[in-house]
Structures are given as C-alpha cells and as structure tokens.
TIRO-2110 file (N, C-alpha, C; in Angstrom, 1 decimal):
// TIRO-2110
-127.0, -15.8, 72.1, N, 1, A
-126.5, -15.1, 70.8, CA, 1, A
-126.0, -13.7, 71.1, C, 1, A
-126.8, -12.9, 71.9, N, 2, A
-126.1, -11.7, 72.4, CA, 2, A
-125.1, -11.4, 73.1, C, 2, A
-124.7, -12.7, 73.9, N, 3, A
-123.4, -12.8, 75.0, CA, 3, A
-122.4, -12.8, 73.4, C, 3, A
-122.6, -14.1, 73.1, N, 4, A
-121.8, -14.2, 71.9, CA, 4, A
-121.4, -13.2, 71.1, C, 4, A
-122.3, -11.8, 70.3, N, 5, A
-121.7, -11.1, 69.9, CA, 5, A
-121.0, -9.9, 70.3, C, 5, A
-121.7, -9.8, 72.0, N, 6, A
-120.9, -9.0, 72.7, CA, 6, A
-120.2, -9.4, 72.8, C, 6, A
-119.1, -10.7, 73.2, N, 7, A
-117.9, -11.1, 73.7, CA, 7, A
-116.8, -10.8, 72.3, C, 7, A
-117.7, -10.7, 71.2, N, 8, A
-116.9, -10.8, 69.9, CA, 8, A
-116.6, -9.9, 69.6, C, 8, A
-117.3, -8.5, 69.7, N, 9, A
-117.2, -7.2, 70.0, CA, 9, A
-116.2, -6.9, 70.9, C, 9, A
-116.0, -7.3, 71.9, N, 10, A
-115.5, -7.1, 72.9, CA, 10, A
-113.8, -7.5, 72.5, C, 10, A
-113.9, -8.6, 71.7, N, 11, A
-112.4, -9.6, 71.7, CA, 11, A
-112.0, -8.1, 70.5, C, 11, A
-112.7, -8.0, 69.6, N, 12, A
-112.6, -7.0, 68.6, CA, 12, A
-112.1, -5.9, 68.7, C, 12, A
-112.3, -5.3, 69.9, N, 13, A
-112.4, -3.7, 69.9, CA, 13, A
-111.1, -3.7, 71.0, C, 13, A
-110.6, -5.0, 72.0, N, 14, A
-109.8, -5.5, 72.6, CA, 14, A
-108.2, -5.4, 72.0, C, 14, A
-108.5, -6.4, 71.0, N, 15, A
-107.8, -6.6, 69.7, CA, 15, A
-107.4, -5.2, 69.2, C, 15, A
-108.5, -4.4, 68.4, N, 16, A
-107.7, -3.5, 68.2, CA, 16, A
-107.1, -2.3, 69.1, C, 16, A
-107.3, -2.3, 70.2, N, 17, A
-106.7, -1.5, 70.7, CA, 17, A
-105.1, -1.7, 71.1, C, 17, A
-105.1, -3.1, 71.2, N, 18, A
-103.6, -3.4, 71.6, CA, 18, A
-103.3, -3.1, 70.0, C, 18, A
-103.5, -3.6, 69.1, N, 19, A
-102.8, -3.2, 67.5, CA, 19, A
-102.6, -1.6, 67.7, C, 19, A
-103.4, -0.7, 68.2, N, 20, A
-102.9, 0.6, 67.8, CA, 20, A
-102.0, 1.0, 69.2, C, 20, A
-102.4, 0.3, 70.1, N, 21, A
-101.2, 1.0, 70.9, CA, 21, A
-99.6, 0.4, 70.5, C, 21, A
-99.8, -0.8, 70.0, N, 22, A
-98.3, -1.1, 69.6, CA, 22, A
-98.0, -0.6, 68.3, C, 22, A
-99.1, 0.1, 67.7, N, 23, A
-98.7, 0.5, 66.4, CA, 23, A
-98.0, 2.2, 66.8, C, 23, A
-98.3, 2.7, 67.9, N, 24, A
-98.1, 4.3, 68.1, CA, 24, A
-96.3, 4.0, 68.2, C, 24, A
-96.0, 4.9, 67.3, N, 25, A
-94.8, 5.2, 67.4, CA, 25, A
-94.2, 6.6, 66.8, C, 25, A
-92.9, 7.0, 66.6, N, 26, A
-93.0, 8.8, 65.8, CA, 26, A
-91.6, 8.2, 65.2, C, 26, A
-91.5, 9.1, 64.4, N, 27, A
-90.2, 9.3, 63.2, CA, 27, A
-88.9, 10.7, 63.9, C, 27, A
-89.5, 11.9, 64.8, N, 28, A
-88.7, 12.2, 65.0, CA, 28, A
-89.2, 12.9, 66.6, C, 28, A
-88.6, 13.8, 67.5, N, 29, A
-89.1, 14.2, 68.9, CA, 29, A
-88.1, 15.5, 69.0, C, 29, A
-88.6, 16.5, 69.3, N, 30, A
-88.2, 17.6, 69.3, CA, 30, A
-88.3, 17.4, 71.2, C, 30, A
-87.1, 18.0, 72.0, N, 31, A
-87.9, 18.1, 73.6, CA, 31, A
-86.6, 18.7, 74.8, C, 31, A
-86.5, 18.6, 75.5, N, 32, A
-86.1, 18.8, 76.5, CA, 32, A
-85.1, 17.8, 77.4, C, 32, A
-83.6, 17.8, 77.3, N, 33, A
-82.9, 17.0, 78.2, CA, 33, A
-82.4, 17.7, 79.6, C, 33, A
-82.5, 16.6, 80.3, N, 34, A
-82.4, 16.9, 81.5, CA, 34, A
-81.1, 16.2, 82.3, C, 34, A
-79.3, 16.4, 82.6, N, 35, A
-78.5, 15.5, 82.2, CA, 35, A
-78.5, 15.8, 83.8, C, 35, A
-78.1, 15.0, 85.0, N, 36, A
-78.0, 15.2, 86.2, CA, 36, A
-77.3, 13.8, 86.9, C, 36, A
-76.8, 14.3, 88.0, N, 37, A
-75.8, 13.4, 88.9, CA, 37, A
-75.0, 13.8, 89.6, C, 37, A
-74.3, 13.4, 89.3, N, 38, A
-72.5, 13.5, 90.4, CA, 38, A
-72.3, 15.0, 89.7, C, 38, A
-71.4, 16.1, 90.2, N, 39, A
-71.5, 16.8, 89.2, CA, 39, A
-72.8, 18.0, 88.7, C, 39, A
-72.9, 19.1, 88.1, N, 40, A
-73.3, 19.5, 87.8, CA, 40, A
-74.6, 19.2, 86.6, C, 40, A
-75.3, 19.8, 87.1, N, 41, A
-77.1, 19.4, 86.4, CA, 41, A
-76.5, 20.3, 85.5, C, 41, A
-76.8, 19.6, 84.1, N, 42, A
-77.1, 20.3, 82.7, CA, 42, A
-78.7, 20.0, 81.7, C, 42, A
-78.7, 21.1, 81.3, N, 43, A
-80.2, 20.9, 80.8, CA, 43, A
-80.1, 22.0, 79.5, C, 43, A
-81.4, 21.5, 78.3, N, 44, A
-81.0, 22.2, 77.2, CA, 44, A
-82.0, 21.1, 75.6, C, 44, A
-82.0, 21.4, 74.6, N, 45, A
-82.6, 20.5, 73.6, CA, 45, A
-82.5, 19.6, 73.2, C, 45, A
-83.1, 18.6, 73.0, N, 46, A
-82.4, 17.7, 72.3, CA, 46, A
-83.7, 17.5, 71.2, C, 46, A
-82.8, 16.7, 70.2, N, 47, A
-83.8, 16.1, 69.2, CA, 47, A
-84.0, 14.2, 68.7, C, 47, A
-84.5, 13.7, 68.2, N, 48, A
-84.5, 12.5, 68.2, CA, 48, A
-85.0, 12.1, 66.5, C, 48, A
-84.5, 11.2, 66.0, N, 49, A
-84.7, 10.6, 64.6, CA, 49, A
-84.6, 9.3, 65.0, C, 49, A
-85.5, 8.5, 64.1, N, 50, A
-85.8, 6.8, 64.0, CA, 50, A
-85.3, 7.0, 62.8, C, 50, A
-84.4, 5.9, 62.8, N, 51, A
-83.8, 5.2, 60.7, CA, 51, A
-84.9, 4.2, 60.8, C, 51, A
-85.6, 3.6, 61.6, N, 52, A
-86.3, 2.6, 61.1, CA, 52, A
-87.3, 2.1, 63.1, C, 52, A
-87.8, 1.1, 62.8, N, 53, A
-88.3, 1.0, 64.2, CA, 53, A
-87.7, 0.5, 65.3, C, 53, A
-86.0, 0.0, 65.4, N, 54, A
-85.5, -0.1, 65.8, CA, 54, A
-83.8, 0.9, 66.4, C, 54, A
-83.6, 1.5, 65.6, N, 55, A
-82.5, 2.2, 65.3, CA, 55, A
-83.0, 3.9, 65.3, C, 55, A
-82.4, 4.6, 66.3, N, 56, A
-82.0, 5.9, 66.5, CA, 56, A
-80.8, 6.8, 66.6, C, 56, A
-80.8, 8.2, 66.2, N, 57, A
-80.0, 8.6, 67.0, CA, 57, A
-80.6, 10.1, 67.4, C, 57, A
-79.7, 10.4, 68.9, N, 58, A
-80.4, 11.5, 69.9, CA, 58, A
-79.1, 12.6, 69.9, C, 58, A
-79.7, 14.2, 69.4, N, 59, A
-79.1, 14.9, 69.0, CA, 59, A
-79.4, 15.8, 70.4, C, 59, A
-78.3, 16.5, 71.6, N, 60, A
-78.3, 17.2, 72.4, CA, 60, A
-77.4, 18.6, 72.7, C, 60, A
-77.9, 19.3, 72.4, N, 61, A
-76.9, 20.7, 73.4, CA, 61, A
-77.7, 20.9, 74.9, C, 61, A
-76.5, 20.9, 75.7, N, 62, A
-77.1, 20.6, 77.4, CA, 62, A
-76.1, 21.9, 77.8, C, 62, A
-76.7, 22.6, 78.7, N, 63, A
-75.8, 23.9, 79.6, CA, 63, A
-75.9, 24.0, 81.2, C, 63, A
-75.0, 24.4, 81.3, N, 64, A
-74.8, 24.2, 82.9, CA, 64, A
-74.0, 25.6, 83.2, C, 64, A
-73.7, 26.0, 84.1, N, 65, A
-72.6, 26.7, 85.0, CA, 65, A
-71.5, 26.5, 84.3, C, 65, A
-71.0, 27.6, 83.2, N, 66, A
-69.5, 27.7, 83.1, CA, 66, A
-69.3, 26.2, 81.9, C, 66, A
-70.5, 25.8, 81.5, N, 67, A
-70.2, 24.5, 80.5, CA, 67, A
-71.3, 24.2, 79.5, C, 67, A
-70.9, 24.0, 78.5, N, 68, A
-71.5, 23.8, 77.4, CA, 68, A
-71.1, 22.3, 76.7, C, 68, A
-72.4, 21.3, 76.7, N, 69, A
-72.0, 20.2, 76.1, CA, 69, A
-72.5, 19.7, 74.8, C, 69, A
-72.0, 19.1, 73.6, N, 70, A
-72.7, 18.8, 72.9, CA, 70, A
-72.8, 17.2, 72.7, C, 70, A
-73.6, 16.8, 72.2, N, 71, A
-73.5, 14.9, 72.0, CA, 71, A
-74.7, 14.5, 71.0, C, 71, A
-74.4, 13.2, 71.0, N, 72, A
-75.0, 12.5, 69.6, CA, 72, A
-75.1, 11.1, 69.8, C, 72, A
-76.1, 10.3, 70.6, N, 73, A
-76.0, 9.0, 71.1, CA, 73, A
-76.7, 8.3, 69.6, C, 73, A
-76.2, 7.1, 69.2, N, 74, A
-77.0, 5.8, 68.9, CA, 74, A
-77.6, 4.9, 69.8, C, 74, A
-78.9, 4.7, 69.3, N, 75, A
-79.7, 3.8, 70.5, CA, 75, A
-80.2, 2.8, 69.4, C, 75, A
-80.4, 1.3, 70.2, N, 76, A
-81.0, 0.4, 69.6, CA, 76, A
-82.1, 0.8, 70.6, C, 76, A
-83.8, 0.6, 69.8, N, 77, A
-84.8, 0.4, 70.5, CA, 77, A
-85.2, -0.9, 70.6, C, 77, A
-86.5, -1.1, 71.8, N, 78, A
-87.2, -2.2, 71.3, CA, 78, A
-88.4, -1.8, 72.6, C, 78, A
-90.0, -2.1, 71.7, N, 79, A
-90.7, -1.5, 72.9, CA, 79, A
-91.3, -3.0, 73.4, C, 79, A
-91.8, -3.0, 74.2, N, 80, A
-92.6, -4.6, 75.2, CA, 80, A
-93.8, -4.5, 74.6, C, 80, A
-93.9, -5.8, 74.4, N, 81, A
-95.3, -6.3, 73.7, CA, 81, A
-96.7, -5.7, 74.1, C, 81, A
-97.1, -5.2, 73.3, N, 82, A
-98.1, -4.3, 73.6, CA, 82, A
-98.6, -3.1, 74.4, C, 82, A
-97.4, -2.3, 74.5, N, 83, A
-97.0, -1.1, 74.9, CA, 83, A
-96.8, -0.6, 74.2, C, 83, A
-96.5, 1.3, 74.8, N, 84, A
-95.9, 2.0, 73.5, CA, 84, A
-94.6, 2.7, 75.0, C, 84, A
-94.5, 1.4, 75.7, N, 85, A
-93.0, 1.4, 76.7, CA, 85, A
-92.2, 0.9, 76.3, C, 85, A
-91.3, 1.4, 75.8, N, 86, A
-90.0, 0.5, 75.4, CA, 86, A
-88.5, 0.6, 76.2, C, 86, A
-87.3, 0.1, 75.9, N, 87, A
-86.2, -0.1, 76.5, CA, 87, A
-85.1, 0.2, 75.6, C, 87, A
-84.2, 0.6, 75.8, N, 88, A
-83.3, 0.7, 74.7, CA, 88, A
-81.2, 0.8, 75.6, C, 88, A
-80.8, 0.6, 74.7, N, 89, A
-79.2, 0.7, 74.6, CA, 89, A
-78.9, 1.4, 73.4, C, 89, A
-77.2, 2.3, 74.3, N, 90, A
-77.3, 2.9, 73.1, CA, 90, A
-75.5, 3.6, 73.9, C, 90, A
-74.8, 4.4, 72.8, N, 91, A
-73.4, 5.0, 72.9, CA, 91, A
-73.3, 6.0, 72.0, C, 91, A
-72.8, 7.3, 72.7, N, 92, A
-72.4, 8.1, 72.2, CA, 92, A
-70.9, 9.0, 72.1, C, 92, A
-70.4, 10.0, 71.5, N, 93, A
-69.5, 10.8, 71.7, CA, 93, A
-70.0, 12.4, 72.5, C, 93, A
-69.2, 12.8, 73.3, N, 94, A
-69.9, 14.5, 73.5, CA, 94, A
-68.8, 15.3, 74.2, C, 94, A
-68.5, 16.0, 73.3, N, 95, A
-67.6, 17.4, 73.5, CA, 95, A
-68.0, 18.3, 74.6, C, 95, A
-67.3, 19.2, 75.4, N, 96, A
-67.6, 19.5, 76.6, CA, 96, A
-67.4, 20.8, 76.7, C, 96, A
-67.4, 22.1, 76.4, N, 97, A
-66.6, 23.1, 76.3, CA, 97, A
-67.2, 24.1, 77.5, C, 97, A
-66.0, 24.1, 78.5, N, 98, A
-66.0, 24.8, 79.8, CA, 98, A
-65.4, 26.2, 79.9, C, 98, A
-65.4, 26.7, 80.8, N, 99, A
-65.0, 28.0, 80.4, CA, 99, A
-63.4, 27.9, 81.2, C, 99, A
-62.3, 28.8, 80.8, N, 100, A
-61.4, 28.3, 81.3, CA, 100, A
-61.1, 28.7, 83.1, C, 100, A
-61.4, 30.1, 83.0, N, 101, A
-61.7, 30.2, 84.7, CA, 101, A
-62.1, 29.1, 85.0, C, 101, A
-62.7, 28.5, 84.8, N, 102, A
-63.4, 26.9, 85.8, CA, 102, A
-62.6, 25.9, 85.4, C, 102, A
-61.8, 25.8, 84.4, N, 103, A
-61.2, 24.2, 83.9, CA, 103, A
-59.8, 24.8, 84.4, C, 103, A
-59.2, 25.9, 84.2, N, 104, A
-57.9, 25.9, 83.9, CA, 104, A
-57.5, 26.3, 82.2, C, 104, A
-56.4, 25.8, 81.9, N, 105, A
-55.8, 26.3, 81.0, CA, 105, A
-56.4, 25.5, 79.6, C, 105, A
-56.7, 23.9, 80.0, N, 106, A
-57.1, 23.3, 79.2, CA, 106, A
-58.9, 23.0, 79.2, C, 106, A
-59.8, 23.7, 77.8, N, 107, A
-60.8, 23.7, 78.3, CA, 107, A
-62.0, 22.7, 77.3, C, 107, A
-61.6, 21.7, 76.8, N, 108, A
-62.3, 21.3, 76.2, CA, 108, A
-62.4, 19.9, 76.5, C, 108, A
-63.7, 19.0, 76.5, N, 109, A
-63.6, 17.6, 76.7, CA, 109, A
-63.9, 16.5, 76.3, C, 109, A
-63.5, 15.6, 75.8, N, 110, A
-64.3, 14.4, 74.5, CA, 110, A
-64.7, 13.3, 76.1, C, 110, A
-66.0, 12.4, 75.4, N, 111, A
-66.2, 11.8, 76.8, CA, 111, A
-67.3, 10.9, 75.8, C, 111, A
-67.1, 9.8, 76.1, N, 112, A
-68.0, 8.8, 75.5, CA, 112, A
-69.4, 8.1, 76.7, C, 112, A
-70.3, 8.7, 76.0, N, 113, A
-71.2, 8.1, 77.2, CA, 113, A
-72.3, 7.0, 76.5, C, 113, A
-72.2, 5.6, 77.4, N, 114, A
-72.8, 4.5, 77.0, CA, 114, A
-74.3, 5.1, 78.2, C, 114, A
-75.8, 4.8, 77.2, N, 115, A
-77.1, 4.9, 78.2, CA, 115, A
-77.5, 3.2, 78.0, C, 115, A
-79.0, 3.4, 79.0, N, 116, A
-79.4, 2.1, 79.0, CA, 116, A
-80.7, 3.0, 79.7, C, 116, A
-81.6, 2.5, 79.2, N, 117, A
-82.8, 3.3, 79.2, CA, 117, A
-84.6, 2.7, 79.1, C, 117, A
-85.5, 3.8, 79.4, N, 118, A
-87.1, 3.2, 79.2, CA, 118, A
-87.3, 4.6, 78.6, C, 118, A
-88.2, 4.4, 77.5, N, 119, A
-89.0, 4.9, 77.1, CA, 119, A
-90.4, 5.0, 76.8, C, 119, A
-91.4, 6.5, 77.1, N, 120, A
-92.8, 5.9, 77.1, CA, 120, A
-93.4, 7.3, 76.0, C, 120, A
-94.1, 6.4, 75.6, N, 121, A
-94.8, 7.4, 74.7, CA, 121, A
-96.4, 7.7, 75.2, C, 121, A
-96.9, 8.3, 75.1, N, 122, A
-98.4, 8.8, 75.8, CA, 122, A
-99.4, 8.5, 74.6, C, 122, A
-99.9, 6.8, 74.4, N, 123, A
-100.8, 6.9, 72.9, CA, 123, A
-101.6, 7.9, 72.2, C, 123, A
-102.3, 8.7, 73.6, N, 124, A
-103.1, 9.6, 72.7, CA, 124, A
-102.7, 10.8, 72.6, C, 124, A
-101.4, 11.7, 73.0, N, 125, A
-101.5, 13.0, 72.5, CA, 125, A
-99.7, 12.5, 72.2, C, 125, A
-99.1, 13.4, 71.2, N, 126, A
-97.7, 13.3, 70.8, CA, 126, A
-96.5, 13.7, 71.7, C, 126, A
-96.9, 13.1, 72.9, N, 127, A
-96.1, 13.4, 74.1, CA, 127, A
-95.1, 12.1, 74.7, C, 127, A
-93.9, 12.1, 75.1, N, 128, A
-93.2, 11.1, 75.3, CA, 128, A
-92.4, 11.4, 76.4, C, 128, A
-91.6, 10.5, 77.3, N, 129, A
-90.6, 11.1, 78.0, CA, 129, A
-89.6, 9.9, 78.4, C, 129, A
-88.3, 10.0, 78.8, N, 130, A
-87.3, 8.6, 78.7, CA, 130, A
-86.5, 9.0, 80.2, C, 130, A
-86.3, 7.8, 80.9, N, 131, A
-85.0, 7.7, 81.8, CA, 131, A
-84.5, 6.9, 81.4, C, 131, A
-82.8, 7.8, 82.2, N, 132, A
-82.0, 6.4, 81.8, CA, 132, A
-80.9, 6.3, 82.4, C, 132, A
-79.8, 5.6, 82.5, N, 133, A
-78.5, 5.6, 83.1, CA, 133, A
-77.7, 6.0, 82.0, C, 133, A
-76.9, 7.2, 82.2, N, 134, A
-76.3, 7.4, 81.3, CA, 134, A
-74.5, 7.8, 81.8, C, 134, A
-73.6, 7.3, 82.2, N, 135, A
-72.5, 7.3, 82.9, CA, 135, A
-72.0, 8.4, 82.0, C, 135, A
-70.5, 9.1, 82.5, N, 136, A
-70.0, 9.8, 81.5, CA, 136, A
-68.4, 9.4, 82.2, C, 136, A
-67.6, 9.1, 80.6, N, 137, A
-66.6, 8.5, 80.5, CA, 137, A
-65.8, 9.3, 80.1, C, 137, A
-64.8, 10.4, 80.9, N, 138, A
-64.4, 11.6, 80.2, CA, 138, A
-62.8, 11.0, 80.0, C, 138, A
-62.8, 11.1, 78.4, N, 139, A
-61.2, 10.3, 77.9, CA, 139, A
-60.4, 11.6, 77.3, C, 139, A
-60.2, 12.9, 78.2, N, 140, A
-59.3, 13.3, 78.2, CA, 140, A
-59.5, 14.5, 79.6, C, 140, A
-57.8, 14.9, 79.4, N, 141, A
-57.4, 16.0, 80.5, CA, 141, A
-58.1, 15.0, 81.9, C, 141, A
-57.2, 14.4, 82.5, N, 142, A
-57.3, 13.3, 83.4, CA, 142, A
-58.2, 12.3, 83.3, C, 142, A
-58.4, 12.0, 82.2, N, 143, A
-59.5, 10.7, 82.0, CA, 143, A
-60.1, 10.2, 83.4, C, 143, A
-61.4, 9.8, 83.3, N, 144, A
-61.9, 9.7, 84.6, CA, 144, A
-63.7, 8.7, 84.2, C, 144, A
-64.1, 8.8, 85.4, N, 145, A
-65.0, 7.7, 84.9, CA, 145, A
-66.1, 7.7, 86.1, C, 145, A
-68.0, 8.9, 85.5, N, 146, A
-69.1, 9.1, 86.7, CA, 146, A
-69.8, 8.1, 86.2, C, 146, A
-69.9, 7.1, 87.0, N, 147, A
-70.9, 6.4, 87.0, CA, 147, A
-72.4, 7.1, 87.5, C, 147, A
-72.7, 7.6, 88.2, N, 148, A
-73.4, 8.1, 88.9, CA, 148, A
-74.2, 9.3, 88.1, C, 148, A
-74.5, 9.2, 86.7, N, 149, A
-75.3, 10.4, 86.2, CA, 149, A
-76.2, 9.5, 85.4, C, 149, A
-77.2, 10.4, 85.4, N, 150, A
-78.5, 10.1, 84.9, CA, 150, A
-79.3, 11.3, 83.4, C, 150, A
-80.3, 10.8, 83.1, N, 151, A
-81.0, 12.0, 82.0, CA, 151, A
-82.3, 11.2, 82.1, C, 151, A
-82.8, 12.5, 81.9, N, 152, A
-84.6, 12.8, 82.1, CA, 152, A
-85.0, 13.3, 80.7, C, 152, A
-85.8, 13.3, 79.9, N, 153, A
-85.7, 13.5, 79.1, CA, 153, A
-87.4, 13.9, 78.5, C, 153, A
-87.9, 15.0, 78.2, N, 154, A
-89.4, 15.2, 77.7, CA, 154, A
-89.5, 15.8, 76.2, C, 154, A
-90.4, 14.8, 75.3, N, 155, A
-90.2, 15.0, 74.2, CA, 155, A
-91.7, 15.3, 73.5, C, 155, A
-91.6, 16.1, 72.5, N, 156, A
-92.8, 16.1, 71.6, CA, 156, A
-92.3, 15.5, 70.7, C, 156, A
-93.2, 14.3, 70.0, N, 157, A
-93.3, 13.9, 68.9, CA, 157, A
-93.9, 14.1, 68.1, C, 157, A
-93.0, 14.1, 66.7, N, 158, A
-93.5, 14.2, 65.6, CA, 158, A
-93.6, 12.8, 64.5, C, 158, A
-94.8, 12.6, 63.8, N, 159, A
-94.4, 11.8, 62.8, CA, 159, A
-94.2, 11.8, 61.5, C, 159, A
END
C-alpha cells in the first residue's frame, strides 16, 4: 500500500511538474542582441511581444563601428513537448544607417532577414536566451546576400 501511494505521489508530482514547465512562458522580454558573422559584430536592445503562444514579433536597435541598424522580425513559435525549449521561424525588414565616410555617398540600407532559431527559457527565474541563423539579404546599393551571420540573444522576461 505504501509503494502504491508513493508511486502515485511520485506519478503526481511528475505530472505536475512537466504541466508547469510546459506551462512557463512570458508575454513580453526586454534583453540584449547580439548580431555577428561575416562582417561586423553589432550589438544593442532588443525587445520581444507574444500576440498569442504561437506568434511574435522582435523589436531591435543593434550598433556597430560607423553603423546603426534597426529591425522588426515576425516569428512563428513552437516549444517541444515538455520543455520550455522551443524552435521558431521567422522574417523581417531592417534599415541600416552607416556613416557616409564608411559607405560612400550612399548611406542607407533596407535588407530583409529571414531567422530560424532555438529558444530557452530558464523555468525558475525570468531569464531566457535564443540562437539562431539569421542571414542578411541587403536589397539595395549592390544588393547582395551573407549567409554566414548569426544572433545571440539574452532576455529578461516579463509576463
């Protein structure tokens, strides 16, 4: 009888802990981007909002040497069954503004960058952080195309 109610206890307390770890999630994340690769490392704020448990979008100003970028990705989320690790896709727009000593005459850049990404949230304190592949697709002043950049990303969440 004691095995029995310990194992039941056990399935219990089992049970709920997978329900609260898949239940941890946040509404918005204030934090730290980290944009690096080919090219010059940019780093700087970003912010994050959920429309719902699936659907985001990631608010960034990133600075570098002689360049200031802004951007605004949509991400579809989705986390793995009983984690609070999830995976996501996602596409943005992001304006580039360089300084002209460094660009030349023409100094501004539109550049559409598609990510593909993991994210992990830390269940017990409101701490998160995401990698990802994030290419940059610059569609003006010689259109061109870095595969080779990446973003680090550390966030505090809020809910």
């Amino acid at each position: 009888m004691k095995k029995m109610i310990s194992t039941g206890l056990i399935c219990l307390f089992f049970g709920f802990g997978i329900q609260q770890s898949s239940a941890q999630s946040y509404n918005n994340a204030l934090g730290l981007g980290i944009d690096l690769g080919d090219g010059q490392t940019l780093v700087g704020p970003q912010f994050k909002h959920f429309f719902d448990s699936d659907n985001a979008v990631n608010a960034q100003v990133l600075f570098g040497d002689n360049i200031t970028t802004i951007g605004v990705d949509y991400s579809y989320n989705q986390k793995f069954a009983g984690t609070t690790l999830g995976w996501y896709v996602g596409v943005g727009p992001q304006l580039s503004f360089v300084d002209k000593k460094y660009a030349g005459s023409d100094n501004t850049y539109v550049a559409i960058r598609p990510a593909v990404g993991l994210e992990y949230k830390i269940p017990t304190v409101p701490l998160g952080f995401h990698f990802d592949w994030k290419p940059w697709w610059n569609l003006t002043n010689e259109s061109d195309f870095e595969a080779g950049r990446f973003s680090i990303g550390f966030k505090y969440t809020l809910n």
